[in-house]
C-alpha positions as CSV (number, residue, x, y, z in Angstrom):
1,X,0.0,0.0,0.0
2,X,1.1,3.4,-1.0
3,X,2.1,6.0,1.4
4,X,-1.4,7.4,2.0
5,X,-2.6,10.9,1.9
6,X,-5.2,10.5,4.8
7,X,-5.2,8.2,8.0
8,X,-8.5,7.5,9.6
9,X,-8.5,6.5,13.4
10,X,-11.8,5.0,15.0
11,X,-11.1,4.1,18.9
12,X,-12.9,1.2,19.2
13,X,-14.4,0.3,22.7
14,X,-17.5,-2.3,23.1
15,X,-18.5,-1.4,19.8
16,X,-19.6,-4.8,18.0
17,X,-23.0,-3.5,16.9
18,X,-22.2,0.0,15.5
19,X,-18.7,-0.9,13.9
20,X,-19.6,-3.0,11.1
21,X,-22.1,-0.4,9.4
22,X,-19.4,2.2,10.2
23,X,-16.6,0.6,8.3
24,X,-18.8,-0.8,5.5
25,X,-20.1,3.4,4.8
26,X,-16.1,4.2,4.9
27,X,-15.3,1.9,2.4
28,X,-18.2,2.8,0.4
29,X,-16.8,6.5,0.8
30,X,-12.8,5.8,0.4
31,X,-13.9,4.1,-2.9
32,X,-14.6,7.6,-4.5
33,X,-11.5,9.4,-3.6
34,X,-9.0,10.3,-5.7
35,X,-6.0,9.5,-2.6
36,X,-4.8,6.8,-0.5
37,X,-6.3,6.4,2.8
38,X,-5.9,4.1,5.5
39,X,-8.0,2.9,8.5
40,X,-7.0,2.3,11.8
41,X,-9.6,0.6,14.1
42,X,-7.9,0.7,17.6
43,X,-9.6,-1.5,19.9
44,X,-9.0,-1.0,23.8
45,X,-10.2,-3.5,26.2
46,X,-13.5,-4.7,24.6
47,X,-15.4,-7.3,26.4
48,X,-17.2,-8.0,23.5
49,X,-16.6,-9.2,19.8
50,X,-14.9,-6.2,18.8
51,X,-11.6,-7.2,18.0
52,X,-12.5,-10.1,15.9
53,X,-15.3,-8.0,14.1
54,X,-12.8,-5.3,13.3
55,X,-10.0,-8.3,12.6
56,X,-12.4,-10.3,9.9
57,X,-13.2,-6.8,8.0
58,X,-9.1,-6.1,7.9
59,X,-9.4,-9.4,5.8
60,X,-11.2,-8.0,2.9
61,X,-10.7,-4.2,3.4
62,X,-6.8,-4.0,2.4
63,X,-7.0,0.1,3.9
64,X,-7.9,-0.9,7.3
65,X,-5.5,-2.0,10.1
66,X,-6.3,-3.1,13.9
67,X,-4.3,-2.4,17.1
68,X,-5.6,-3.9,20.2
69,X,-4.8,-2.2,23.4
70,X,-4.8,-4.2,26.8
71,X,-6.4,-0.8,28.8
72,X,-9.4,1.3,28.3
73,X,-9.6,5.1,27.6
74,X,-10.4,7.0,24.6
75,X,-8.0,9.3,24.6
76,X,-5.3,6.7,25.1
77,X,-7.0,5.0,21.5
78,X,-6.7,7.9,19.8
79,X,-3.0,8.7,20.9
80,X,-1.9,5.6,20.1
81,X,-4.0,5.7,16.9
82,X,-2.5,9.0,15.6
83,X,1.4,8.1,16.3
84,X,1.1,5.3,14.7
85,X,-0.9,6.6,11.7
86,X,1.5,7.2,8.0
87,X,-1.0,9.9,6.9
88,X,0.1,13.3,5.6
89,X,-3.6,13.7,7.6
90,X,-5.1,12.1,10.2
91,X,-8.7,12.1,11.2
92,X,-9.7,10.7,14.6
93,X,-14.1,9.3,13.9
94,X,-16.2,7.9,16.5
95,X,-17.1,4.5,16.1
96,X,-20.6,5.3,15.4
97,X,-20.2,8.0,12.8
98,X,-22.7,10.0,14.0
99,X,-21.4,12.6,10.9
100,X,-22.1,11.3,7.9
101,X,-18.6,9.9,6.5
102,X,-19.1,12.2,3.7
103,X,-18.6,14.8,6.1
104,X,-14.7,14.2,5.8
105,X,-14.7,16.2,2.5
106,X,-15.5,19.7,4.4
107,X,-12.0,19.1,6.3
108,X,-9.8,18.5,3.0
109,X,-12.2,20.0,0.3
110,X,-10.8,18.7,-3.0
111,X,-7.9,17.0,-1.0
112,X,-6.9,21.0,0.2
113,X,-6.4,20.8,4.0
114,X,-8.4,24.0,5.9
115,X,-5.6,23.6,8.9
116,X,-2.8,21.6,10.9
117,X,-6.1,21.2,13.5
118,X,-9.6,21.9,11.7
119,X,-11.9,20.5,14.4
120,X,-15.9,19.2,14.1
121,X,-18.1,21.5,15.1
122,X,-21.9,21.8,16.1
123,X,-22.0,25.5,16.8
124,X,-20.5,26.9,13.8
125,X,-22.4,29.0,11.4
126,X,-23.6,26.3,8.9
127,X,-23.8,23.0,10.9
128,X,-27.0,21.3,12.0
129,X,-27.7,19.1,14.8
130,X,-30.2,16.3,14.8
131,X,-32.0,15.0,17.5
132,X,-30.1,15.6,20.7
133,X,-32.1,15.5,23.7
134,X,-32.1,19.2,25.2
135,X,-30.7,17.8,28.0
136,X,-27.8,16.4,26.5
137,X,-27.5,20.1,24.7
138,X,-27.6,22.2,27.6
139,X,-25.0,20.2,29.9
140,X,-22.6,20.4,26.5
141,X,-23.3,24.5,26.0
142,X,-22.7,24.4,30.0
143,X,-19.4,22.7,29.9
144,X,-18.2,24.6,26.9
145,X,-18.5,27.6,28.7
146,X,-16.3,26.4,31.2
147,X,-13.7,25.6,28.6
148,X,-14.2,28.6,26.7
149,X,-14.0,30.6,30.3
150,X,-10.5,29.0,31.4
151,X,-8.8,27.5,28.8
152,X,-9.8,27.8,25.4
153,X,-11.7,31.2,24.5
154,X,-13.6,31.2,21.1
155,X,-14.0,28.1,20.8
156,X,-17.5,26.6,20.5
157,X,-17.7,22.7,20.5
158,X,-14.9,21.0,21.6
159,X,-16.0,17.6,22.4
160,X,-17.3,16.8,18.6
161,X,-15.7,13.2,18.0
162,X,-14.3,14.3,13.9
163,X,-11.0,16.2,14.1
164,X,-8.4,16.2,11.5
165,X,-4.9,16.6,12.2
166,X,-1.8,17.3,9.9
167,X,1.2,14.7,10.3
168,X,3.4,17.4,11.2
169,X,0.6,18.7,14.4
170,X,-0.2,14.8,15.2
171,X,3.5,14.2,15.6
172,X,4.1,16.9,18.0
173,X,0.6,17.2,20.2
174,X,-0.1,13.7,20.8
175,X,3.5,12.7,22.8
176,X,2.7,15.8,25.3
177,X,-0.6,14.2,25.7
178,X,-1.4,13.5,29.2
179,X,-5.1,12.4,29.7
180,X,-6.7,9.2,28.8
181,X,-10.7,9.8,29.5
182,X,-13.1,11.9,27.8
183,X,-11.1,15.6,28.9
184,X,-8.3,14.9,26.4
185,X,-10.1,16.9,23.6
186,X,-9.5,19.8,25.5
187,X,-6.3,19.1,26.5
188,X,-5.1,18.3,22.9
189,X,-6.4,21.3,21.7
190,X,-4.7,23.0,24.5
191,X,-1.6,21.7,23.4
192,X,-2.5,22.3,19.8
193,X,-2.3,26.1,20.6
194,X,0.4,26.4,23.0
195,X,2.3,24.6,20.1
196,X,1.2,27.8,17.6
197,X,-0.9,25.4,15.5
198,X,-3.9,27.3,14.1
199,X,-7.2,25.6,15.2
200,X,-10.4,26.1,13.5
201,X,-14.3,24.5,13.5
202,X,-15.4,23.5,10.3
203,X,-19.4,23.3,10.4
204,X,-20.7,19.5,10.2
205,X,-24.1,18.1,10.0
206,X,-23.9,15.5,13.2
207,X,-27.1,13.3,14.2
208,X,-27.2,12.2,17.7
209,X,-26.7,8.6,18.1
210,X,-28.0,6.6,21.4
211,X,-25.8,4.3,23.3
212,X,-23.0,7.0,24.5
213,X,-20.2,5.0,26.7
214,X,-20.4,8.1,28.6
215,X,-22.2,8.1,32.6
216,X,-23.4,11.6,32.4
217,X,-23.4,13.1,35.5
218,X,-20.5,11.0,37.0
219,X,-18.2,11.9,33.8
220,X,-19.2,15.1,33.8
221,X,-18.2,15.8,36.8
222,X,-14.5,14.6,36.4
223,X,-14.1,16.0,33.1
224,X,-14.9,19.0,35.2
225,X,-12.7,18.4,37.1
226,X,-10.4,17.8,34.0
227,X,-10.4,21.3,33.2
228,X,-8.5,22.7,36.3
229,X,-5.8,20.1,35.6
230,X,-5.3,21.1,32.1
231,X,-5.0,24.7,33.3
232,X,-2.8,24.4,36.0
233,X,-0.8,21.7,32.8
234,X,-0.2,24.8,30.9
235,X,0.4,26.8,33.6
236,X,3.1,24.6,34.5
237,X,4.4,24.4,31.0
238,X,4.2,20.9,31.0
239,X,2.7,21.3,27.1
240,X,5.4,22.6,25.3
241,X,7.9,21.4,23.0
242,X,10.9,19.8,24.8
243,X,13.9,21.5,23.9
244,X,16.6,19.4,21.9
């Protein structure tokens, strides 16, 4: 296989019923591009069929790749998913790809990138949202704020699953990376700007999709709590560059 031009990492957890549709629309969707691409399923401590789901597809879909991980986390997935990617860019979906795959193409219109970070986004001018509860909503405009407030002003949807990376921004976020739960959106992003990357939210069309791995209000709570230890992070300078 040909170096390819776009990597696309799926963190994989419990996710026998929704990953088969997933990879069967992708490889429905890779099949009209005019560049490589590569899949990278990386499943992390599944207690269900999983693995061997995502290893019987690698079988007959030559672009797609598995990495099993022994420990759960998604932000440990994607981490591992995005240094071990060969894409020029790399695109990190949720399993369930609750934005329509064809979705990619607003991230690297005609194969153009926007950005070294151009980041899904339900808020921007242009996207649409499709049946999320209004309580789901609110707690997500609620801990936006909070993100917007200490860490990351001006930006309006953090937590959207689709964000596209180039290699060069992959290669240096992701090894400062420190948080494995569902906080290390902000943190990467954090790291993405400390770095000088420019970060911007490309409007999607996103449907919500029932069966979230996500407890609400404990979760919540800690990636909450999340938020002060990303601050004090960058406070601390623990997200920049080691010096060679």
């Amino acid at each position: 296989m040909s170096t390819p031009f776009l990597s696309i990492i799926i963190p994989a957890h419990n996710e026998a019923k929704r990953l088969p549709a997933s990879l069967k629309a992708l490889q429905n969707f890779i099949s009209t591009l005019p560049y490589a691409v590569e899949v990278i399923v990386v499943e992390n401590n599944s207690s269900d069929s999983t693995a061997q789901i995502a290893r019987d597809w690698a079988e007959t879909m030559p672009e797609l790749r598995v990495i099993s991980l022994p420990q759960p986390g998604k932000g440990n997935a994607i981490r591992v998913g995005m240094l071990s990617a060969r894409g020029a860019f790399r695109f990190m979906a949720d399993a369930d790809f609750s934005m329509p795959v064809e979705e990619i193409n607003r991230f690297l219109p005609e194969g153009t990138p926007r950005a070294d970070v151009a980041i899904g986004s339900r808020e921007a001018p242009g996207s649409k949202r499709i049946g999320e509860p209004f309580y789901r909503h609110l707690i997500g405009r609620v801990y936006n704020l909070l993100v917007r407030l200490l860490i990351l002003p001006g930006l309006q949807d953090t937590q959207c699953g689709f964000k596209c990376f180039s290699a060069e921004a992959a290669q240096a976020i992701f090894p400062l990376q420190k948080l494995e739960g569902w906080s290390f959106d902000v943190e990467v992003l954090t790291i993405a700007r400390q770095l000088g990357f420019e970060v911007i939210e490309v409007p999607i069309i996103w449907a919500y999709q029932p069966g979230s791995r996500m407890h609400l209000l404990r979760d919540s709570l800690q990636m909450a709590k999340d938020l002060l230890t990303i601050r004090h992070n960058k406070e601390m300078g623990f997200y920049h560059a080691p010096k060679v």
